[in-house]
C-alpha positions as a Markdown table, in Angstrom:
| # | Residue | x | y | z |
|---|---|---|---|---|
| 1 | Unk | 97.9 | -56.3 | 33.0 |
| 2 | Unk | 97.4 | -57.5 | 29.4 |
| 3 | Unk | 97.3 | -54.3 | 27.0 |
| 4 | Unk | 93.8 | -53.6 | 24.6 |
| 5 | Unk | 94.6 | -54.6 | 21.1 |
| 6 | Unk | 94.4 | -51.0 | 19.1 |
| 7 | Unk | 91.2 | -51.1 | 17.2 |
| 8 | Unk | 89.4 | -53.8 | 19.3 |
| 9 | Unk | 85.4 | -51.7 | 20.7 |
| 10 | Unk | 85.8 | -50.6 | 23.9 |
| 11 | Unk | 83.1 | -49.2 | 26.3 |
| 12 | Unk | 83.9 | -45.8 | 26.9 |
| 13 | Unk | 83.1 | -45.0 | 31.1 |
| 14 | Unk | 80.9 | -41.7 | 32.0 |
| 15 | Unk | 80.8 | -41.1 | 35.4 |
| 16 | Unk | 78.2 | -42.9 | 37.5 |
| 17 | Unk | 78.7 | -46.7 | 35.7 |
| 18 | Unk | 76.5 | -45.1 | 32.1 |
| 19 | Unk | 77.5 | -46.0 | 28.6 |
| 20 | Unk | 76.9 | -43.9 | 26.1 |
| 21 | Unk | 73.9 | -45.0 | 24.2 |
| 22 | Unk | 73.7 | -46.8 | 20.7 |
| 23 | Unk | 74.7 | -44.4 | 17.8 |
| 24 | Unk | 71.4 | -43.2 | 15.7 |
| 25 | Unk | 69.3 | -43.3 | 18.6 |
| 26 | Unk | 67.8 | -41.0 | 21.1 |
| 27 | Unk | 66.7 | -41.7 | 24.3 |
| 28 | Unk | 63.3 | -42.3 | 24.7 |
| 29 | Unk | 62.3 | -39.6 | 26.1 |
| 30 | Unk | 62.2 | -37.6 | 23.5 |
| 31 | Unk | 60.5 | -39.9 | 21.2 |
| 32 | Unk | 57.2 | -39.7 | 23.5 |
| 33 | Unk | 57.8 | -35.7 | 23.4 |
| 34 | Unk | 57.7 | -35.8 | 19.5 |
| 35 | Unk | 55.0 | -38.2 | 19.7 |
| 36 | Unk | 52.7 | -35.6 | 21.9 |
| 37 | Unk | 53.6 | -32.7 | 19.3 |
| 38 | Unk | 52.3 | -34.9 | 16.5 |
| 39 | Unk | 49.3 | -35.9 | 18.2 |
| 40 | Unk | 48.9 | -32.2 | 19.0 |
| 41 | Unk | 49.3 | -31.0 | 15.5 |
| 42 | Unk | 46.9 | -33.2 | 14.3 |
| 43 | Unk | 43.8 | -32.5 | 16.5 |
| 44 | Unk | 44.4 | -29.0 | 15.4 |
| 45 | Unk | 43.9 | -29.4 | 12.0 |
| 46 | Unk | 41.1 | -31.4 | 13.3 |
| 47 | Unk | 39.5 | -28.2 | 14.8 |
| 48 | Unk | 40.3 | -25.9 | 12.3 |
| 49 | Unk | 38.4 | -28.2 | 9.7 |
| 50 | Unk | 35.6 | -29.0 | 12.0 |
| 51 | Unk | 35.2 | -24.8 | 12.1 |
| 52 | Unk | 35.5 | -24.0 | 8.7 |
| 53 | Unk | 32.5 | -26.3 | 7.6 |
| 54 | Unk | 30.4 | -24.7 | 10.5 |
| 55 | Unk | 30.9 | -21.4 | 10.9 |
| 56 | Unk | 29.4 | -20.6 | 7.4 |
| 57 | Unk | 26.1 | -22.0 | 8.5 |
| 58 | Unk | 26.1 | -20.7 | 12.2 |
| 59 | Unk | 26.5 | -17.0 | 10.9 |
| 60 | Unk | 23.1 | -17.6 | 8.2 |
| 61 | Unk | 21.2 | -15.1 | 10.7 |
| 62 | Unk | 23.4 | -12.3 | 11.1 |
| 63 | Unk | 24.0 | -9.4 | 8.6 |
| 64 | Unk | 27.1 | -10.2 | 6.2 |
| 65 | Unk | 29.8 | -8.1 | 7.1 |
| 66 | Unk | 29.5 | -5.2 | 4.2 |
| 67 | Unk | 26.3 | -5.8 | 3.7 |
| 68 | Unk | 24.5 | -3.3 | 1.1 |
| 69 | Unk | 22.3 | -1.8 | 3.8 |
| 70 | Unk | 19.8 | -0.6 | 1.3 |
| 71 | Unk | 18.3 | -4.1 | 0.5 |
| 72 | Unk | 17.1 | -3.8 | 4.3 |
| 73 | Unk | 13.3 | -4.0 | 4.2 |
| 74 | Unk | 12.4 | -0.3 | 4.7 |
| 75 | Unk | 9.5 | 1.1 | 3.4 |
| 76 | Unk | 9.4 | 2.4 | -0.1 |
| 77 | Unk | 8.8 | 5.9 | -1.2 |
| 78 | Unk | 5.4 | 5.5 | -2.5 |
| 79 | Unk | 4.2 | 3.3 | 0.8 |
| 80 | Unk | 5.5 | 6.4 | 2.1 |
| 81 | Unk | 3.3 | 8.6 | 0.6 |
| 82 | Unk | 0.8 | 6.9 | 0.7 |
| 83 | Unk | 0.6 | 6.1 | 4.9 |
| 84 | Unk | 0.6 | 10.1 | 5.2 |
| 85 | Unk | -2.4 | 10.7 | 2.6 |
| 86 | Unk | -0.6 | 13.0 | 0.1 |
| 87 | Unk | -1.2 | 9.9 | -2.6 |
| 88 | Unk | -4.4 | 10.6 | -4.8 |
| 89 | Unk | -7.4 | 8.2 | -4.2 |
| 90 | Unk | -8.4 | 6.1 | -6.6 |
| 91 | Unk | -12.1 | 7.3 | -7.6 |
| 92 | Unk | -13.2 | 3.6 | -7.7 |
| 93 | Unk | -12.5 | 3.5 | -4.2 |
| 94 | Unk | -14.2 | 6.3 | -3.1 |
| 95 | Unk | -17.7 | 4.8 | -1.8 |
| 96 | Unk | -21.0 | 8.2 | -2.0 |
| 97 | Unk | -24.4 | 7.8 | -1.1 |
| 98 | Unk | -26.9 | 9.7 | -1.5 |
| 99 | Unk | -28.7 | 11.0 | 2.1 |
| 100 | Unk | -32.1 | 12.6 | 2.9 |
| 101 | Unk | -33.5 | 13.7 | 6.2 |
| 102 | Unk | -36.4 | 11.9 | 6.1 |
| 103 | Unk | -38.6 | 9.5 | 3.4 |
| 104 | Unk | -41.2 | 11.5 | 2.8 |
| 105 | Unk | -42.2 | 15.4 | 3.0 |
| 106 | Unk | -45.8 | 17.0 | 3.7 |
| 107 | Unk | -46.8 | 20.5 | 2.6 |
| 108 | Unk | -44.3 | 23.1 | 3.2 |
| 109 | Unk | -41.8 | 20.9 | 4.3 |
| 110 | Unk | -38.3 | 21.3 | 2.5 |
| 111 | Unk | -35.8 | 18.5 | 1.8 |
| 112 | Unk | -32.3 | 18.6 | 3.2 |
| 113 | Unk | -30.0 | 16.7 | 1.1 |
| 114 | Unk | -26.2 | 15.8 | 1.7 |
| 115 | Unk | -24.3 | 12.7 | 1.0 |
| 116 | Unk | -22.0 | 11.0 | 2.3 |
| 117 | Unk | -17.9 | 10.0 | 1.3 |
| 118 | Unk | -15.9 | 7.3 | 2.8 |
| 119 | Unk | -12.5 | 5.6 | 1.5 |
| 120 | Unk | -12.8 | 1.9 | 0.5 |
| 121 | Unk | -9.1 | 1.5 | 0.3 |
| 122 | Unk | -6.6 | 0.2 | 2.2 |
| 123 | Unk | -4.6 | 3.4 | 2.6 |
| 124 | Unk | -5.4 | 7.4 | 3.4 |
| 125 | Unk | -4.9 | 9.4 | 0.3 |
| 126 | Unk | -6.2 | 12.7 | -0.6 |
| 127 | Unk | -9.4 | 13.8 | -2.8 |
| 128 | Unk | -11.1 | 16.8 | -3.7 |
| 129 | Unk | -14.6 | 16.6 | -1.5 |
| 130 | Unk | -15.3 | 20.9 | -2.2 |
| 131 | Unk | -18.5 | 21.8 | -3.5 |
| 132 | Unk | -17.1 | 22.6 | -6.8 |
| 133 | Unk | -16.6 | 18.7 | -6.9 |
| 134 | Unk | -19.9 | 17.8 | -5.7 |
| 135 | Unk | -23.0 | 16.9 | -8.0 |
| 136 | Unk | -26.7 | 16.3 | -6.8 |
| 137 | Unk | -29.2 | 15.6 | -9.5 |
| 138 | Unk | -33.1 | 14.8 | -8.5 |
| 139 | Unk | -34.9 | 13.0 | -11.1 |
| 140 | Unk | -38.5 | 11.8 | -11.4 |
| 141 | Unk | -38.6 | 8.7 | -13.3 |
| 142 | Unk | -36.7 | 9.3 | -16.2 |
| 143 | Unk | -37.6 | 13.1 | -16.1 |
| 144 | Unk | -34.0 | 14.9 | -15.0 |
| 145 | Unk | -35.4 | 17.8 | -12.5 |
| 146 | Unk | -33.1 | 19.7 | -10.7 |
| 147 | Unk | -29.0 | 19.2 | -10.5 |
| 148 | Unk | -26.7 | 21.5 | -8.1 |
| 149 | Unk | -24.4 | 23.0 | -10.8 |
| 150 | Unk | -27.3 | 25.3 | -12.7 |
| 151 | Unk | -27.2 | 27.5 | -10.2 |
| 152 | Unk | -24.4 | 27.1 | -7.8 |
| 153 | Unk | -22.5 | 30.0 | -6.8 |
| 154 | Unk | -19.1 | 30.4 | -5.4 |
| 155 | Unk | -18.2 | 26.9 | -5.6 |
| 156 | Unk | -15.2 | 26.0 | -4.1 |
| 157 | Unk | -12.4 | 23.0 | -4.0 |
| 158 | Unk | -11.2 | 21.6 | -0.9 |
| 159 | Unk | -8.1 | 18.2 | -0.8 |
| 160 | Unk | -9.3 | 16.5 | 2.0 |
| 161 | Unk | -7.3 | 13.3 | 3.3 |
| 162 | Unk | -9.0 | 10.4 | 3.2 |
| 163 | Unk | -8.7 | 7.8 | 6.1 |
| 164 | Unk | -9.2 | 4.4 | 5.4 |
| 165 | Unk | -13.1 | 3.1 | 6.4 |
| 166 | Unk | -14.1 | 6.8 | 8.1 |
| 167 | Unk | -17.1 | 8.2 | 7.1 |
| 168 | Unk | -17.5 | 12.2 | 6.0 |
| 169 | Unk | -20.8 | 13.8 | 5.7 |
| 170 | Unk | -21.1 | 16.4 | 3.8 |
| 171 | Unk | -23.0 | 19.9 | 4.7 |
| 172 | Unk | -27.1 | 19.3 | 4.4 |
| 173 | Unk | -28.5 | 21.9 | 2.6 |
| 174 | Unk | -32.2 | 22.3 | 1.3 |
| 175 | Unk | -33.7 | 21.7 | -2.0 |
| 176 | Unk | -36.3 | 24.6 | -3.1 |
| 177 | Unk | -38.9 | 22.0 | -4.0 |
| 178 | Unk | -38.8 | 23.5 | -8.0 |
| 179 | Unk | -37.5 | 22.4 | -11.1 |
| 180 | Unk | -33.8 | 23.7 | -11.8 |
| 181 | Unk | -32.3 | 25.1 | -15.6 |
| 182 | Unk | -29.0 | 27.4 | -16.1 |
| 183 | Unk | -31.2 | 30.1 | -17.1 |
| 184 | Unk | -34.3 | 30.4 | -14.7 |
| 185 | Unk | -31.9 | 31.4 | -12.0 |
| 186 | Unk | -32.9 | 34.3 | -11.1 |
| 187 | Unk | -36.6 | 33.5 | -11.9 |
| 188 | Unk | -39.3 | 32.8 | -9.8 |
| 189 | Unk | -39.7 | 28.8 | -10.5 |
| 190 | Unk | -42.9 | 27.1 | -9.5 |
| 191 | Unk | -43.1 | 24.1 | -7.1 |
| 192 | Unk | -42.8 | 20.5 | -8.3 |
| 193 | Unk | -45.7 | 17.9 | -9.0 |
| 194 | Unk | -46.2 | 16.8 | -5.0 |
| 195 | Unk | -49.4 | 14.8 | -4.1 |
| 196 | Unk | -47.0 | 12.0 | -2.7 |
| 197 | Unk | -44.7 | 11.9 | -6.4 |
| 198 | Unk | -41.9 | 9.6 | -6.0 |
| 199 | Unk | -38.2 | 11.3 | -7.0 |
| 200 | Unk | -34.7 | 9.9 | -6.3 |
| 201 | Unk | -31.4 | 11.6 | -5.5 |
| 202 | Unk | -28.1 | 10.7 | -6.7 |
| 203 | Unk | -24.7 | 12.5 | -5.7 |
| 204 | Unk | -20.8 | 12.3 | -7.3 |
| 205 | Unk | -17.8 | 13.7 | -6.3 |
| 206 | Unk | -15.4 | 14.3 | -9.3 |
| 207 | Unk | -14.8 | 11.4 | -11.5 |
| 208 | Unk | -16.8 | 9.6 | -8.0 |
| 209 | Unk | -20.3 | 8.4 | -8.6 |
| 210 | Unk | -22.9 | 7.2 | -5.6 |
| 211 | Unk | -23.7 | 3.3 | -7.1 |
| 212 | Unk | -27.4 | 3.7 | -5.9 |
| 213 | Unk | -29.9 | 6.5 | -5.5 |
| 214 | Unk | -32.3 | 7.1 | -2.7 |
| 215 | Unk | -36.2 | 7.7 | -3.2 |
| 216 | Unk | -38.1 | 10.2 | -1.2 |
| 217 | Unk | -41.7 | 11.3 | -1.4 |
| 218 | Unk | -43.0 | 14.8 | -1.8 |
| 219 | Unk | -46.6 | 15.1 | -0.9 |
């Protein structure tokens, strides 16, 4: 049997007929494995992309986490005040007339005069409706004739809270027919020209004025 010159390549036997493989090389196998990691790695950096340029818009709705909780749209302090009537009305907004019970008065029949006091604002607030506030004044042409405060006694305040659009009418009371002064108060005053004379009341309330009086005849 002729000897193998030393040196000369020889295949080296493995059991079951295998050679070993080709140095530098691995079996192929393990290429597709690396193959399906790389794949792998790169659809996750696909994902992770793909989520970082939506989840900033998909979140737009929802509250920041940390939020300053005080930029929430609560209601103020002074819409506050002013849904529970303690604000002050504005005296522009306060809307008086003027009110008889009827248009026209025979012998011996006394006028009852009141007015009435509603809100034109938006919002309840509060204003002074007490008879120290209130103000009638009859006039006859340009002649003034009789106003409540010459000889008002015991007048009295009274904060009232003002609903939006509701009317208040005030207590009627009667006017004596007679011309009025701070100093015929306690005097006996006569009766006013009648024989169907034309005179016209007008009310305010504060710094409130009626914007129109009302005529009435005395006969």
């Amino acid at each position: 049997m002729p000897r193998a010159h030393p040196g000369s390549p020889r295949a080296r036997a493995y059991p079951g007929g295998m050679t070993s493989q080709q140095p530098g090389r691995l079996p192929a196998s393990v290429y597709r494995r690396r193959r399906l990691v790389v794949g792998l790695g790169v659809l996750a950096v696909v994902v992770v992309i793909v989520l970082l340029i939506v989840r900033p818009g998909a979140g737009a709705g929802e509250n920041p986490k940390g939020a300053d909780a005080s930029k929430s749209p609560d209601p103020s302090a002074s819409e506050t005040a002013k849904s529970d009537g303690s604000t002050p009305c504005d005296p522009a907004a306060i809307q008086l007339t003027p009110v008889t019970d009827k248009e026209s008065y025979q012998p011996g029949e006394t006028p009852m005069i009141s007015m009435t006091i509603k809100n034109a604002g938006a919002a309840a607030c509060t204003f002074d409706v007490g008879t120290a506030a209130q103000l009638y004044a009859i006039v006859s042409g340009s002649d003034p004739i009789w106003n409540s405060r010459d000889c008002q006694s015991d007048p009295q305040p009274l904060e009232q809270v003002l609903e939006p659009g509701i009317e208040l009418t005030t207590t009627p009371f009667a006017w004596d027919r007679t011309r009025s002064s701070a100093d015929t108060c306690e005097a006996d005053r006569p009766q006013v020209t009648a024989g169907g004379a034309t005179y016209r009341l007008s009310v305010s309330l504060g710094e409130a004025t009626s914007a129109s009086d009302v005529a009435f005849l005395l006969f």
